[in-house]
N, C-alpha and C positions, 0 to 999 in steps of 0.2 A: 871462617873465624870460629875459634872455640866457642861453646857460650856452655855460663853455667850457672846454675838455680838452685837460690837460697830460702827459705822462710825456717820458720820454728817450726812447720810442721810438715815439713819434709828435710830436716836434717842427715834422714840417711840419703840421698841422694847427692849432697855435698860431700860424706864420707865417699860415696861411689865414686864418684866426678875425680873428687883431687887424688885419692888413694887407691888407685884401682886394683894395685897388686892385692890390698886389701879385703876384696870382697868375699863374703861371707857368703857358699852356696843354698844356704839358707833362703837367703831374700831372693833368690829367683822364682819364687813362689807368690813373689807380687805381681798384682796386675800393671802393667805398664802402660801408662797411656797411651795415643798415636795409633798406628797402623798395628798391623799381624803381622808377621812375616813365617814363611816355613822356617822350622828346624832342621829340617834332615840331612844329617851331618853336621850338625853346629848346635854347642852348647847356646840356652837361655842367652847367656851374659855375652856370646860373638854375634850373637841377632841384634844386642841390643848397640855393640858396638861398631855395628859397619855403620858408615857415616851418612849416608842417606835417611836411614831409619832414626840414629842418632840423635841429627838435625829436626825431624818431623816430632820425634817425640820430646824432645825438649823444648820445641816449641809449644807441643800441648801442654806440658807439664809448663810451662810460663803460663798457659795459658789459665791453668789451675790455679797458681802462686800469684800471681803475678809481679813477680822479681825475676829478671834475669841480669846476670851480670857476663860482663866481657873479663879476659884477663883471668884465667883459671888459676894462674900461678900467685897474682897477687889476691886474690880474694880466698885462696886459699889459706897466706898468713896469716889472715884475722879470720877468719868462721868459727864460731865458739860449737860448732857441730862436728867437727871435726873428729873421726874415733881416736881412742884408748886403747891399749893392751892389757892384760889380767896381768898381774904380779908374779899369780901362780908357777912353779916352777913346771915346764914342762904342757903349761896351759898355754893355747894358740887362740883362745878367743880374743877378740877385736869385736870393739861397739862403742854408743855412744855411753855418756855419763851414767843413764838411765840404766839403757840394757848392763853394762858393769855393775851396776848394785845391784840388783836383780841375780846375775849372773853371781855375786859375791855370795848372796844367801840361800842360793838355790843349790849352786855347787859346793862350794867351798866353806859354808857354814863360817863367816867369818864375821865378827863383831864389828857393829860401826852404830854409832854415834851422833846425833844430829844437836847442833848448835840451836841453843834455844831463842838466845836473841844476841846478837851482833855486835863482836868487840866486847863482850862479858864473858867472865870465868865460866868454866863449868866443868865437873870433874867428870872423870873417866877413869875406866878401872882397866888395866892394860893386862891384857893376858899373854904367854909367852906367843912370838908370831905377829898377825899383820891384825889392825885393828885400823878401824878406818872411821871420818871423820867428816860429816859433809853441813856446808854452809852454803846460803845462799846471800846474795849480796848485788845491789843494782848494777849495771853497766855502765860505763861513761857517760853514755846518751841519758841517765835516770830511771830510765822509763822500764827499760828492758830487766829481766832479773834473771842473773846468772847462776846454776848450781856448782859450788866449788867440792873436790871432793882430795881430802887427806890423809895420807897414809903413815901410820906410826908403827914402826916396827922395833919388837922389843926382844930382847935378844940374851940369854945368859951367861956369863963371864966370870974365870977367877975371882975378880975383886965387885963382882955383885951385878949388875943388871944394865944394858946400854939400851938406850930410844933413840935410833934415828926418824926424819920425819922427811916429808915427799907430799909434795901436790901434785897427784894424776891431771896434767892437761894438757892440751893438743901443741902447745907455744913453749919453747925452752927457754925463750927470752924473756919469759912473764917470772916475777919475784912472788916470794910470800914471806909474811911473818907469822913466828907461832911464838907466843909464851907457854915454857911450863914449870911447874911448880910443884915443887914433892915435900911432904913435911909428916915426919912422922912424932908420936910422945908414945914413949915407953917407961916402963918402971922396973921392969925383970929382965932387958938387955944391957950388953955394955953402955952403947949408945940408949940414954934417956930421951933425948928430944937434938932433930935433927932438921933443919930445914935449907931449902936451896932453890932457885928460880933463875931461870935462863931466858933470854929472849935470843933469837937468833932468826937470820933468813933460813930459806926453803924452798929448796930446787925443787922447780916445775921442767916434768919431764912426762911424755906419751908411753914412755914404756918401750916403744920398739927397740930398743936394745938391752932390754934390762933393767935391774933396779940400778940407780948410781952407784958407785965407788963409795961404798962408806967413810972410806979413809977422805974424801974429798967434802964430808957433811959433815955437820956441826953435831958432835953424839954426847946426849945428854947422858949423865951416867950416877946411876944409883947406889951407892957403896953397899957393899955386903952388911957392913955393921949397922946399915940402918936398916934393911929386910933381910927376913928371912928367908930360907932357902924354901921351906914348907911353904909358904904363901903362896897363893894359884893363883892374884894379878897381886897389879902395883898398882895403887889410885894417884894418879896425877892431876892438876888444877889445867886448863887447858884455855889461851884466850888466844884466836886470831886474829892479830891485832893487825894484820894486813894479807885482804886477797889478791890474788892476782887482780892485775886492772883491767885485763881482757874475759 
C-alpha cells in the first residue's frame, strides 16, 4: 500500500510524494531518513524510489512526524503543501508558497504586498507586470493558519491600463474574491475626478500550465483619460474579501 506523510514541517515531502515529475534536483541534497543504500548507477531520487527502501524510510519519516496517511491520490486533493509554479515566462521553478516568494524576490525582483489585517482596504501601487499579494487567513479547522498568495497583473492597452488577478494555489476548485477600487482627482486633465470599484471572483490555479486565458477572467480596466501614460504605477484600493477555503 502506498503510504504518505504530511505535517507543516515536512511539506516538501508531500510536494515529492504526490508530484514526482516535479522534483527539484536541488533537494537530493537532504538527508533522508531510514537506511543508506549504494548509488552506483542510480540517481539520489531512483534510491530513494525503489520500494523497499521507500517503505523503510517512510516509515522513519512517520516516525519523525508522526502522521502518516493512506490514499496518496486523495490526500493529495487537499494538502495545502502542495507546490506552485513561477509565472515567470520561461521560468521552471516549482516549490512551496514560501520557496515562491523567496524565489519572486531573489530572482525576478518582483513587487508584493502583504495584507495588513483581513478583509480591510489597503492600497497598492501596481506597476507595469506581476505584482503580488499575500494573506494569511485560518483554515476550516480554526486552528491552522494558511498563507494565500495573489497575483495581479497589469498590463497596457490602447484605451488605458487592464488588471487581471489570480490566486497561485495547489486546488483549481478553490474560489476567491478580490475588490478593487481606483479613484483618481485631477484639475489639469480632461477627466477631473474619476472613480470605479469592482468586486469579482478569482481563479485559483498551480500554474502548471500557465497563466489563465485572460479572455476567461474578469479584467479590471483603467481608462486612459483617467491616467497617464507617464505614471510608473497605478494605486489601487485592494480588499480580499474572500480566501480560498482550503
Amino acid at each position: 500500500m502506498y503510504m504518505h506523510i504530511c505535517s507543516a514541517t515536512s511539506a516538501m515531502w508531500c510536494a515529492l510524494h504526490a508530484m514526482t515529475s516535479w522534483v527539484c534536483r536541488a533537494a537530493a541534497t537532504f538527508v533522508l531518513p531510514g537506511p543508506q543504500v549504494a548509488t552506483t548507477g542510480a540517481t539520489p531520487w531512483s534510491s530513494w524510489w525503489t520500494p523497499s527502501v521507500f517503505r523503510a524510510r517512510t516509515l522513519a519519516m512517520a516516525a519523525l512526524t508522526g502522521r502518516v496517511y493512506h490514499n496518496r491520490e486523495g490526500h493529495a486533493q487537499v494538502c495545502p503543501h502542495m507546490p506552485c509554479r513561477c509565472p515567470g515566462q520561461a521560468c521552471g521553478f516549482v516549490g512551496s508558497m514560501a520557496a515562491l516568494l523567496r524565489h519572486f524576490a531573489a530572482v525576478h525582483r518582483w513587487p508584493c504586498t502583504t495584507e495588513d489585517e483581513a478583509a480591510v482596504g489597503f492600497d497598492i501601487e501596481l506597476r507595469d507586470g506581476f505584482n503580488f499579494i499575500t494573506a494569511v487567513r485560518a483554515a476550516t479547522d480554526q486552528v491552522t493558519m494558511n498563507q494565500h498568495l495573489f497575483l495581479l497583473n497589469m498590463e497596457r492597452a490602447p484605451f488605458g491600463r487592464t488588471i487581471t488577478a489570480f490566486c497561485i494555489h495547489p486546488f483549481h476548485t478553490s474560489t476567491a474574491m478580490l475588490k478593487l477600487t481606483y479613484e483618481c482627482y485631477r484639475s489639469f486633465d480632461t477627466c477631473s475626478t474619476h472613480h470605479q470599484s469592482s468586486e469579482f471572483k478569482v481563479a485559483c490555479t498551480d500554474l502548471s500550465n500557465g497563466l489563465p486565458d485572460p479572455s476567461e477572467c474578469f479584467l479590471f480596466i483603467v481608462p486612459r483619460s483617467a491616467c497617464r501614460d507617464d505614471e510608473e504605477f497605478t494605486k489601487v484600493n485592494v480588499v480580499i474579501t474572500q480566501a480560498p477555503s482550503q
